[in-house]
C-alpha positions in Angstrom: 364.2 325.4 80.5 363.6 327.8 77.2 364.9 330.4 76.1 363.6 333.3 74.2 365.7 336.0 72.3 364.6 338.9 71.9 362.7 338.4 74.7 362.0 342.0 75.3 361.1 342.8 72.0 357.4 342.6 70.1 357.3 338.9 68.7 359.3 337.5 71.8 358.0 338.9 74.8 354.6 337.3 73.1 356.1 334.2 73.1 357.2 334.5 76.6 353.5 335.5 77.8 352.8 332.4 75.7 354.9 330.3 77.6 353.5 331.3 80.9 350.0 330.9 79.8 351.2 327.3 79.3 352.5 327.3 83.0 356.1 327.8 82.0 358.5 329.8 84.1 361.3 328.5 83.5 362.7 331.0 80.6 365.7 332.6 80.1 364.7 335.8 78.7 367.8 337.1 76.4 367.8 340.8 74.9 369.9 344.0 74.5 368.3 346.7 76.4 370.4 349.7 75.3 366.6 351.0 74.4 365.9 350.6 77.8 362.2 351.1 77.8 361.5 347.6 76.0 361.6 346.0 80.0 357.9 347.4 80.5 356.9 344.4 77.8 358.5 341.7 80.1 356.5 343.5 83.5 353.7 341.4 83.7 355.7 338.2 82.2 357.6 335.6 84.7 361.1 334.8 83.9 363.6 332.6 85.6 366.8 335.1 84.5 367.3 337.7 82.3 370.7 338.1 80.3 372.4 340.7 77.9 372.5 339.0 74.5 376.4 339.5 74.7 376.9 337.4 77.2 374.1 334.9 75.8 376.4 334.8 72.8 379.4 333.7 75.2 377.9 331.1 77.1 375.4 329.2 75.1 378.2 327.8 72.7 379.8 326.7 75.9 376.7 324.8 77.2 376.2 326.9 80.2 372.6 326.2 80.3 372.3 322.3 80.8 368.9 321.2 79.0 366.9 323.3 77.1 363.9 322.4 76.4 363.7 324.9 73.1 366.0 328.0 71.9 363.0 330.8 70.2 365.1 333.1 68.2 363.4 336.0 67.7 366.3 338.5 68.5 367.4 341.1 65.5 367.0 344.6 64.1 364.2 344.2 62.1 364.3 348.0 60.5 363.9 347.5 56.9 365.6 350.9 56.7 368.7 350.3 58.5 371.9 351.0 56.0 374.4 350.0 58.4 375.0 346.6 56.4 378.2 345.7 58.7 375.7 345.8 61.6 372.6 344.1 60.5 375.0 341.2 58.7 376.6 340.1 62.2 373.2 340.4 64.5 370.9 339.5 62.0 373.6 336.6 60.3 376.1 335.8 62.2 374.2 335.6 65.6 371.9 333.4 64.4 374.7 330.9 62.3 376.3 330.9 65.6 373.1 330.3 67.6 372.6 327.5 65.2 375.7 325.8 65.2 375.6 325.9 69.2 371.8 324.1 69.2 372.8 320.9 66.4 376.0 320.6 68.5 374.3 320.4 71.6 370.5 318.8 70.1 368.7 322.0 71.2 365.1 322.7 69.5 366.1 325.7 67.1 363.0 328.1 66.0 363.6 331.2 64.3 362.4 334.2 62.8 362.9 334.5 59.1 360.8 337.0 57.1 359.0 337.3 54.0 361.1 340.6 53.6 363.0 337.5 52.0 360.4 337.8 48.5 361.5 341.4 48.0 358.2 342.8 45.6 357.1 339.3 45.0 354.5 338.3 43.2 355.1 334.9 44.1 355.4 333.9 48.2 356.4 330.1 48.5 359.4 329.0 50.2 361.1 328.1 47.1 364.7 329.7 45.9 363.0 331.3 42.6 360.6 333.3 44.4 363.0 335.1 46.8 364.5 338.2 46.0 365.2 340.9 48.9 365.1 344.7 48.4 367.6 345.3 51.1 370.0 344.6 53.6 367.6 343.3 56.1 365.8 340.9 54.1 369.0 339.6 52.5 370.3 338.4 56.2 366.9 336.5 56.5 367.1 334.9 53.4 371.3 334.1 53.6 370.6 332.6 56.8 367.5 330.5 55.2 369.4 329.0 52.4 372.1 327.8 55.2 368.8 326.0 57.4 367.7 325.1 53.8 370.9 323.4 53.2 371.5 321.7 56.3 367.7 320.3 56.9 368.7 316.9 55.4 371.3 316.4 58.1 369.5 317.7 61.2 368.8 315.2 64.0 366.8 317.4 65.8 364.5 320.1 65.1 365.1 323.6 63.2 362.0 325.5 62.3 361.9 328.4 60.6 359.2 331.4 60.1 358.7 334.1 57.5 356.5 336.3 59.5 354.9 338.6 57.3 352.9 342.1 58.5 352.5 340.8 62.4 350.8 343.5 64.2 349.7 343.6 68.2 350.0 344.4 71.8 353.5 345.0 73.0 355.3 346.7 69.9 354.7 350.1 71.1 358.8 350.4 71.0 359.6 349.4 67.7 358.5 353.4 66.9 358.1 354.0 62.7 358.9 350.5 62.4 355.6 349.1 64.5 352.5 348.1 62.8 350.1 349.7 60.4 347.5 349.2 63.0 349.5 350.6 65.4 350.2 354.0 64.0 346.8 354.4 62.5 345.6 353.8 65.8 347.4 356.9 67.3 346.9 358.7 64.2 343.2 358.8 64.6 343.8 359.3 68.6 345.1 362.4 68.3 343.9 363.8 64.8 340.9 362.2 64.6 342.0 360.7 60.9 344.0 358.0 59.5 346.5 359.2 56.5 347.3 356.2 54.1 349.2 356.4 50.7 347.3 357.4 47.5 348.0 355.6 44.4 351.2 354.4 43.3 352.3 351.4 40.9 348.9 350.4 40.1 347.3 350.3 43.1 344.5 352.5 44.1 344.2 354.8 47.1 344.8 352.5 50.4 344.7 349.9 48.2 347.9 348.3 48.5 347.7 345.0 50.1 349.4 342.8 53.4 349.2 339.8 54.8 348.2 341.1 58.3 348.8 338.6 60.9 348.1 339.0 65.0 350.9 337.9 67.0 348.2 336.0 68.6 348.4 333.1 65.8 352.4 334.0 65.6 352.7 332.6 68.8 350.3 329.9 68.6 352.4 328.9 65.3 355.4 328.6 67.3 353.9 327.1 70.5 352.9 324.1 67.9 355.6 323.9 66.6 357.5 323.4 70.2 354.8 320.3 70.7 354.8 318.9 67.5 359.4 318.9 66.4 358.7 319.4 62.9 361.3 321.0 61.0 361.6 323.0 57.7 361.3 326.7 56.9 357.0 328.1 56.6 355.2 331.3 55.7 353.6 332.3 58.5 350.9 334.7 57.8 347.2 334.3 57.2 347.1 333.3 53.8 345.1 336.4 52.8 346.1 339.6 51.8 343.5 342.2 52.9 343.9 346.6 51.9 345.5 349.3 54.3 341.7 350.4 53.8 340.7 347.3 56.2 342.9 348.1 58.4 342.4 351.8 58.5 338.4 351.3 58.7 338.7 348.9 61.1 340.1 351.4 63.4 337.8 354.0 63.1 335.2 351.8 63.7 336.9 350.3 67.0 337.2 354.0 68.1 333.5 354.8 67.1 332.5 351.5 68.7 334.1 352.7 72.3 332.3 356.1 71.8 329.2 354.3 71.4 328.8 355.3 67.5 327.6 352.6 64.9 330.4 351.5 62.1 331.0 353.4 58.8 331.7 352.1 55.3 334.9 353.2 53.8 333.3 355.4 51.5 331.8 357.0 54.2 334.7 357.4 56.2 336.7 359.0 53.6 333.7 361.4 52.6 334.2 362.6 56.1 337.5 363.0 56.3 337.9 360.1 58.7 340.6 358.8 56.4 342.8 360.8 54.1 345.3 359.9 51.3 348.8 361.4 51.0 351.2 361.5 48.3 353.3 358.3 47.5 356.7 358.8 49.4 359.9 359.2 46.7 362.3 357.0 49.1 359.9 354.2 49.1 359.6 353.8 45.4 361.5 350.4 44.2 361.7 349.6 48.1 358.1 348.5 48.9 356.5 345.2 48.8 352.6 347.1 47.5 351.6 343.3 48.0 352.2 340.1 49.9 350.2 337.3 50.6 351.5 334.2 52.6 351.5 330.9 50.6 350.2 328.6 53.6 350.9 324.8 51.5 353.2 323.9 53.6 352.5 325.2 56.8 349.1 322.9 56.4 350.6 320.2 55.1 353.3 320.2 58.4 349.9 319.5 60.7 349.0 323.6 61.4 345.0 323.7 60.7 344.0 326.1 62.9 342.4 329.5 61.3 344.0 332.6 61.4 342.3 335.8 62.6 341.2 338.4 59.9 341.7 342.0 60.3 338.3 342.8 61.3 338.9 340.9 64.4 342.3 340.8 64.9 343.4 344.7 64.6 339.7 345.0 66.5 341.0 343.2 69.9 344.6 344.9 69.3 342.4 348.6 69.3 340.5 347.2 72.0 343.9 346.7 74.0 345.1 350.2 73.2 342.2 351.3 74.1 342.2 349.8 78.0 345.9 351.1 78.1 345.0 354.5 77.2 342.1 355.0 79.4 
């Protein structure tokens, strides 16, 4: 048996899909469904039970669920904007130090999401204590719960794996609203406008210019699928390794639209001369709050046995508009 939380949200009910492509069923799919119209992400997924995470948080520390095979934590509020610190603290923190007190007790697999929300503005993004500093209340419940795992690694007789998942865009995050990809809302921008907007300049980056390591949930879940094969433990970057513009991603939609109307690609240049892509003033409450640039340091994800590539924008964000696209029409 496995068991996925946030099973209903954008990471996990990937990993779930995942799963079954691997011919597993048996998964206990654990979420909070108070935003009821995450279930349509599980539809096409098979599960062997469903549970509210409240009564997940009950039973597991009991050992209600006999073996299991692997716990996926991907369960939190990931809204970077959130100021309700009481409430991202206990199920962002506490939920997980309880999760992981319940999996060493009982020998469960432990893999969890961390964040590179954890580096704050950077520059540097290696899983080492100098180079994290978090800009607010949701990256510092990554990080405190990474320095516990970082602590306790040396003890550990079974596996704990975490991942700082950096800019993951894909299919199934249509719920997570203003919080959902770049590639998401630039996709439904140009839908119904018929142009992107991106920021213009700020901090020394040009217009559109500020760079993310974009990742697919595609190679998210293939990171963690390994990862379930292979035990290792320890706490990995897991982006692509590459920080490409909000340009790239913005002209890689156009040109995915263009492509389905049967319309050859445009240069950036010429998108923006024809007002395909437009730049709009810096906003005030993200200055001092925005990470303009992050880049995954991949070292030690390759050196724990991951060599696979990771997909670049151009052809990830081009099968995610490709997906949109089928689900639109």
């Amino acid at each position: 048996m496995y068991i996925v939380t946030g099973a209903a949200g954008f990471i996990g009910s990937n990993l779930v899909r995942g799963l079954n492509d691997r011919g597993e069923t048996d998964i206990i799919a654990v979420d909070d469904l108070t935003q009821a119209d995450k279930f349509a992400n599980l539809v096409d997924c098979e599960i062997a039970d469903y549970l509210d995470l409240r009564e997940f948080r009950e039973r597991f520390p009991r050992g209600d669920f006999g073996r299991v095979r692997a716990l996926l934590h991907q369960g939190a509020c990931s809204d970077t904007m959130e100021t309700d610190g009481r409430y991202m603290m206990d199920n962002n923190y506490r939920y997980s130090l309880a999760l992981l007190d319940a999996c060493v007790e009982q020998r469960v697999p432990f893999l969890y999401a961390s964040s590179a929300a954890t580096y704050g503005p950077g520059p540097r993004f290696v899983e080492e204590r100098g180079a994290e500093r978090p800009l607010n209340v949701y990256g510092y419940s990554k990080f405190l719960f990474d320095q516990i795992v970082r602590r306790r690694l040396p003890e550990l007789k079974h596996q704990v794996a975490g991942f700082r998942y950096f800019n993951v865009y894909g299919p199934r995050e249509s719920h997570k609203g203003r919080m959902a990809s770049v590639a998401f809302h630039n996709f439904n921008q140009f839908r119904a406008d018929a142009r992107v907007k991106l920021f213009e300049a700020w901090a020394g980056y040009g217009d559109g210019m500020q760079q993310r390591d974009f990742v697919s949930v595609e190679d998210v879940v293939k990171v963690n699928l390994h990862f379930v094969e292979h035990g290792t433990s320890g706490i990995y970057n897991l982006g692509t390794g590459r920080a490409q513009t909000f340009n790239d991603v913005a002209t890689t939609v156009v040109n995915s639209a263009r492509r389905q109307q049967g319309l050859g690609a445009m240069t950036l240049e010429q998108q923006v001369a024809e007002g395909l892509i437009e730049y709009v003033a810096f906003p005030e409450a993200l200055k001092g709050k925005y990470q303009s640039f992050t880049q995954a340091d991949l070292t030690r994800l390759r050196a724990a046995g991951y060599e696979a590539p990771f997909l670049t924008v151009e052809e990830g964000v081009g099968r995610y508009c490709d997906w949109l696209n089928a689900r639109a029409a």
